[in-house]
N, C-alpha and C positions, 0 to 999 in steps of 0.2 A: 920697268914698266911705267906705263902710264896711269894713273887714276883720274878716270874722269868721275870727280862726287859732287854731291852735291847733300852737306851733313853738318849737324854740330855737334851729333852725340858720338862718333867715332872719328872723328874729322882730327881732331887733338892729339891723338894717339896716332894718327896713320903718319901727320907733319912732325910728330915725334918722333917716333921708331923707322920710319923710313923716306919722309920726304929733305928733312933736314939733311940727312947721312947719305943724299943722293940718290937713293934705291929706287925712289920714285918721284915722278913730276903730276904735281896736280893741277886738272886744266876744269875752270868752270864754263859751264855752256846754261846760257839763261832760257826761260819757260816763257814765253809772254801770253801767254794763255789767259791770265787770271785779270783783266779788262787792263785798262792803259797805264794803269801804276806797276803796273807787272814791267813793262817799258821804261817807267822813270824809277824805279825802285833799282833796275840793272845799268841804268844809265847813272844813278848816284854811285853805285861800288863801282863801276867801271873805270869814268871819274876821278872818282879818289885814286883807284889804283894808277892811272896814268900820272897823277902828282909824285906817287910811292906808291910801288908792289903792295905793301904788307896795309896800305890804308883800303885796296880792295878788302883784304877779306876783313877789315873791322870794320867797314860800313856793310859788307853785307850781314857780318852776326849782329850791327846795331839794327839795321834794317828786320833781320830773321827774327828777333827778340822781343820788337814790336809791331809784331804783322798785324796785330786788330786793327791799329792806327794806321799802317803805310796804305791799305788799297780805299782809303776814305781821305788822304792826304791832297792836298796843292800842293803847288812848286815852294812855296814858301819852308813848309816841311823838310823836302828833300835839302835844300839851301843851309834850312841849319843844318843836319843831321852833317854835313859837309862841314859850318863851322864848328859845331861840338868837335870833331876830328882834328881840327886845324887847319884845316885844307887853307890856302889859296883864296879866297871866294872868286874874284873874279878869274881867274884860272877855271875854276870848278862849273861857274855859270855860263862861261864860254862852251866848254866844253856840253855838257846839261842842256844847255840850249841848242845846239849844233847838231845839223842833220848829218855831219858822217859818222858821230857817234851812233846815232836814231841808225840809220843806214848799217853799219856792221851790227849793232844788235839782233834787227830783223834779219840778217843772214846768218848768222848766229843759231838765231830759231831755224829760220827755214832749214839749213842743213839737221838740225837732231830732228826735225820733222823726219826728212829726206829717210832716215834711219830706223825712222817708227818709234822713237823715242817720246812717248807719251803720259809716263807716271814720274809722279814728284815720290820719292826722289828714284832717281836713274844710277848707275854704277855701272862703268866699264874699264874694266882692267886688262888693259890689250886684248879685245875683244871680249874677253866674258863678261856677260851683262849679268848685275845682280839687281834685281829689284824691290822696293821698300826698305825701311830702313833695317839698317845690320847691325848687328854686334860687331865689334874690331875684330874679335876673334876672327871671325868671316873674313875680312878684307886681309886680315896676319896671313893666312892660310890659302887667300887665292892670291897675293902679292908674293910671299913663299915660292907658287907653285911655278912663278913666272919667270924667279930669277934664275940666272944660269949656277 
């Protein structure tokens, strides 16, 4: 199955018990909802992850862990949070600056719009949509019911 999540309290456990052993593929779809750092916040994990998969999702929990600070943040912010990581910088700036990042983001959104995908957070498990946040047990149980 697919998990589309988007979590940190059951997130661990699902790339544990089933995303590592293949069972499942986790795909994140960004929110830009929340004014224009909602944009550079998905465009710094995005970013990272194009240098290295797995530097997506540590700048998004470094991003997730300090959300007081990210949606009050300049670009200067997002830049370290890039080299605390070790990214690249100018790799990363290129990238961060660049409209076809900016460009697949907002299609990105546009599509879970398209879906009616509107609460933070969302879950879709080959189509069954779970919404707010879940216990793992929940995801064990609808990830379970998917496989063959």
């Amino acid at each position: 199955p697919t998990c589309r999540a988007h979590v940190l309290g059951a997130e661990q456990e699902i790339i544990a018990n089933h995303v590592l052993n293949g069972q499942v593929k986790m795909v994140f779809w960004p929110m830009l909802d929340l004014g224009p750092n909602s944009e550079n916040a998905a465009a710094t994990a995005f970013c990272a992850g194009e240098q290295d998969p797995a530097q997506f999702w540590a700048a998004h929990h470094r991003l997730y862990e300090d959300q007081v600070n990210v949606y009050l943040a300049r670009r200067g912010y997002f830049v370290d949070v890039a080299a605390e990581l070790g990214l690249d910088g100018a790799a990363f700036e290129a990238c961060y600056d660049g409209e076809a990042m900016r460009t697949l983001l907002r299609e990105l959104d546009a599509a879970r719009r398209e879906v009616d995908v509107r609460q933070r957070p969302t879950f879709d498990v080959n189509g069954q949509r779970l919404l707010g946040s879940q216990p793992y047990e929940t995801f064990a149980e609808v990830i379970a019911g998917q496989l063959p």
